[in-house]
N, C-alpha and C positions, 0 to 999 in steps of 0.2 A: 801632184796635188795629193794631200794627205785625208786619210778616212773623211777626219773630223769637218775636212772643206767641201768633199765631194756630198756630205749630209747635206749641212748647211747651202749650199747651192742647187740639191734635190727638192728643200723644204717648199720655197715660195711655189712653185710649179705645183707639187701635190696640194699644196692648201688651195691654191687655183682651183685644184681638178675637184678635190674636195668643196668650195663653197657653195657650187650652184646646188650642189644634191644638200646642204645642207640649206640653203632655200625655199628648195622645192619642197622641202620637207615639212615645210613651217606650214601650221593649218590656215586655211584661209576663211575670212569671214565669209559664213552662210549665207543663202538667203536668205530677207528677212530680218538679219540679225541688224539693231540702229534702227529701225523702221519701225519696230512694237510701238511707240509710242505715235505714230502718225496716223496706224491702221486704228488704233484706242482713241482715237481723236476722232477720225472719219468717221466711228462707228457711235459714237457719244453725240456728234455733229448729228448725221441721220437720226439718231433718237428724239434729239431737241426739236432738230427740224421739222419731224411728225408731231411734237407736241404743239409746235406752232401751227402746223397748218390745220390742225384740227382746231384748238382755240380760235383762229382768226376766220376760216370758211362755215363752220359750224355752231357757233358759241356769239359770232358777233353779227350782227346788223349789215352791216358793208360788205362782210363776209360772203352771208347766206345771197345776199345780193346778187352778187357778181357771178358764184358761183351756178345759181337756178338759173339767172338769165341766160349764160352760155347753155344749160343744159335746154333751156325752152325754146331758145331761136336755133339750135342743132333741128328742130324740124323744117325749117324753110332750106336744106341744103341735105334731105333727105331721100332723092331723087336715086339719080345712079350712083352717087357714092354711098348711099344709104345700103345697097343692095351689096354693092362689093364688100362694106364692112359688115353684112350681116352673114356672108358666104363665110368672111375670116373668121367670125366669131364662132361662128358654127364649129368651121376645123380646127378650132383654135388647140379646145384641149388633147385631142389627139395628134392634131400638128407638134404643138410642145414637147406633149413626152414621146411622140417618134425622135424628133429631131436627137435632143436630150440623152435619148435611150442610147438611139445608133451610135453617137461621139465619145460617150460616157466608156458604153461597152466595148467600143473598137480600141480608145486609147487604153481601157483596164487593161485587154487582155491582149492586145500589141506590145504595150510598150510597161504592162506591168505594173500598173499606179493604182495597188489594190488599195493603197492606206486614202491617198488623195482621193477616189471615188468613193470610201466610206462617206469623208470629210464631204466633200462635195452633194452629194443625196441627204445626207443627213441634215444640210442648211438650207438645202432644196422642198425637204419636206418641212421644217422647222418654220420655217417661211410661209408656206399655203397655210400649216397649220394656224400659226399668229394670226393671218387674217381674217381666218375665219370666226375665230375666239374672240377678234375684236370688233367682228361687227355684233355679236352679240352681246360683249361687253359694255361698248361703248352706248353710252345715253340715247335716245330718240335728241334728233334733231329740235331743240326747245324755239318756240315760235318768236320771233324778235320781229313779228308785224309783213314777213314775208312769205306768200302764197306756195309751201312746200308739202312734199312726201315729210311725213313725218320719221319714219321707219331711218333707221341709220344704213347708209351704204362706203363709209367706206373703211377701209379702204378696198379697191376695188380688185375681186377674187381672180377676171380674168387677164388682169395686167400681174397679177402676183403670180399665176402661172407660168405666162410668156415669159415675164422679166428672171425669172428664177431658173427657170429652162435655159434660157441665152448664159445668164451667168456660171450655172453649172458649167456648161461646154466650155466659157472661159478661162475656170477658173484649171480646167484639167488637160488644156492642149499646152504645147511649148511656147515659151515667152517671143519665141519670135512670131507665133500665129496668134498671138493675144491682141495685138492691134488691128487686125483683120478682123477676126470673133469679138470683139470690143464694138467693131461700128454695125457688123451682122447684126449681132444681138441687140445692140440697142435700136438699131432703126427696128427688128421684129416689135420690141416693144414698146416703141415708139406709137408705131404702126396698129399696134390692138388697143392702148389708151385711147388713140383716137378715134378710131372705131366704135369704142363704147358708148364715147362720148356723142357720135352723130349719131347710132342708137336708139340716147336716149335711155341707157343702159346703168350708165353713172357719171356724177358732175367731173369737173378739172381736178377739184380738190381729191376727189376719190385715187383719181390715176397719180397722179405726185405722193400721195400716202404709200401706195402700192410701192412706187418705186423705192421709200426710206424703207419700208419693210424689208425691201431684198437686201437695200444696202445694208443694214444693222446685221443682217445675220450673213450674208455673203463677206464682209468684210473676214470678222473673223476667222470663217471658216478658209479664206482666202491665205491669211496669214498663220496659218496650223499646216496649210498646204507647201507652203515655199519655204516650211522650216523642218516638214520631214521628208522632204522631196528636193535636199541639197543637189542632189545629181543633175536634176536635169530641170530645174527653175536659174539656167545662166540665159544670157545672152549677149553678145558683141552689139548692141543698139539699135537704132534706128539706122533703115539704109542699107541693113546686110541679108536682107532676107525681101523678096517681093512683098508677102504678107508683112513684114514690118516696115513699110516706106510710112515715112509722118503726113504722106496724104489719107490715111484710116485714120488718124488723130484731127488732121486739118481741115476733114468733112465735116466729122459732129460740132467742130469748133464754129464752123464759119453757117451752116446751120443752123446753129443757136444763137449766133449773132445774128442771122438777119429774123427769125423769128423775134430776138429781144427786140426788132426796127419796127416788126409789125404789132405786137402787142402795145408798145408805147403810142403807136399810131392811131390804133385802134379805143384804147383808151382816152387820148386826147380826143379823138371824135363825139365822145360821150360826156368828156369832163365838164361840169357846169360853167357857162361864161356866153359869153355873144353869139360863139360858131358851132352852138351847142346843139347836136343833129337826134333825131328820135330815133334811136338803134333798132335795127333790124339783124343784123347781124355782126356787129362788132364786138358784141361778146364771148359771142363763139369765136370768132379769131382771135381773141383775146384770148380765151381759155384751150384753146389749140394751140397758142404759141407758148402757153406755160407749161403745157404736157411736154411739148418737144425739145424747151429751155431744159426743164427739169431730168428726160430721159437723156437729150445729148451731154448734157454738163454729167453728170452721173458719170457716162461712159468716158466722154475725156480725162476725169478725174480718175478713174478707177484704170484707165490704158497707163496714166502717166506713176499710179501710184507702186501697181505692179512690176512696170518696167524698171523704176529706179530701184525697187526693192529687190528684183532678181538679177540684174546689171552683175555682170561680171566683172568686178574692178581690172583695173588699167594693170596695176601690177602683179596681177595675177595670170591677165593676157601676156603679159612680156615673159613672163617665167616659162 
């Protein structure tokens, strides 16, 4: 065999040897990157959504309606659940930022996530601040012929702490404990909306305001997170990790489904017609099942939006 054949029958074998390292070489899409525009949506979405629930529970007739009467018949169901949610409320703010603090500062300084922790405090703070700016901003409740507090309450301060607290912790553990911390955090704030609400504390509409707050600024800060923190916003999916099994997504999901069975229930029991019943308390389960509609939908949206967004593509696993 001469030079020029033993080359030639050398070549295919080295370009072999050579193409996977020229593969692996190739940059792969970030976290993040293809998703700007969804997180710009979610967060445009929550903005709208605030402007409507505020126009519709405050601004209108039907509105302020629905919303006082949940808040006025929360006293006939103010017994021993009255007292357990006046205990949470109590711990509430120091509950929050222990929780908040410990997870924030174990994974900073574990695992190194000085930039994600700015990001994450800084929309955490950014958040309490908005709501409190906007209860002073926003109008006195104007009178549309129903018997209210005039004073604006929402949206409501101690749901913006809870809910901003959970989401911090979210937003800075690994994408495979995100669907864990996704249904934690949202039942914590789930759990102190309602609270407020048998209180007596503040209406439905207060705690669903709360919750677009965090959304609006949690989102972004979400998406600044999983695009300077390529290293370790991967993950292999759902099913590879106990904390990531889709029963943490199929909780808040089916939750909020039977809540949507009981709010329409409870609705229809009031609705004007024949079988038309004198409410004692089916406003309040009504405005109980919008709190929980509102924080579990939140959390399933936000588990499903970050997963796709940090998802390790298929051929990046095979490489």
């Amino acid at each position: 065999m001469s030079f020029r054949q033993q080359r030639t029958s050398k070549h295919p074998s080295a370009a072999s040897r050579q193409a996977p390292t020229r593969a692996a070489a190739r940059p792969e899409q970030g976290p993040g990157k293809g998703t700007g525009a969804l997180f710009l949506l979610a967060t445009l979405g929550c903005l709208a959504a605030l402007a409507g629930t505020y126009y519709f529970f405050v601004r209108t007739t039907t509105g302020q309606f629905i919303d006082e009467s949940a808040l006025v018949e929360a006293v006939e169901l103010h017994g021993a659940a009255g007292k357990a949610a006046t205990k949470l409320l109590d711990w509430l703010p120091a509950l929050s930022v222990l929780i908040a603090a410990v997870v924030v500062l174990f994974v900073t300084v574990v695992r190194r996530r000085w930039a994600a922790a700015g990001i994450a405090v800084a929309a955490c703070v950014g958040a309490n601040l908005a709501t409190q700016i906007l209860k002073d901003l926003v109008p006195v409740r104007p009178y549309r012929g129903i018997e209210t507090l005039e004073f604006n309450s929402l949206p409501s301060g101690h749901t913006t702490l809870a809910a901003s607290a959970a989401a911090a912790v979210f937003l800075m553990v690994s994408p495979r404990w995100r669907p864990l911390a996704g249904y934690l955090g949202g039942s914590f704030a789930v759990a102190t909306g309602v609270s407020t609400l048998i209180n007596q504390w503040h209406r439905p509409a207060d705690v669903v305001a709360a919750f677009l707050v965090v959304g609006a600024f949690m989102l972004p800060a979400g998406w600044l997170i999983l695009r300077t923190g390529p290293r370790w916003n991967v993950w292999d999916g759902y099913g590879k990790h106990w904390a990531a099994s889709r029963w943490w997504v199929a909780l808040p999901l089916l939750t909020g489904l039977a809540s949507a069975a009981v709010a329409a229930y409870s609705l229809l029991k009031i609705a004007p017609g024949p079988g038309q019943e004198a409410s004692t308390s089916n406003y309040f389960w009504a405005g109980t099942s919008l709190i929980v509609i509102a924080g579990y939908l939140a959390t399933v949206a936000g588990v499903w939006l970050f997963g796709s967004a940090a998802r390790r593509r298929a051929t990046a696993r095979r490489r």
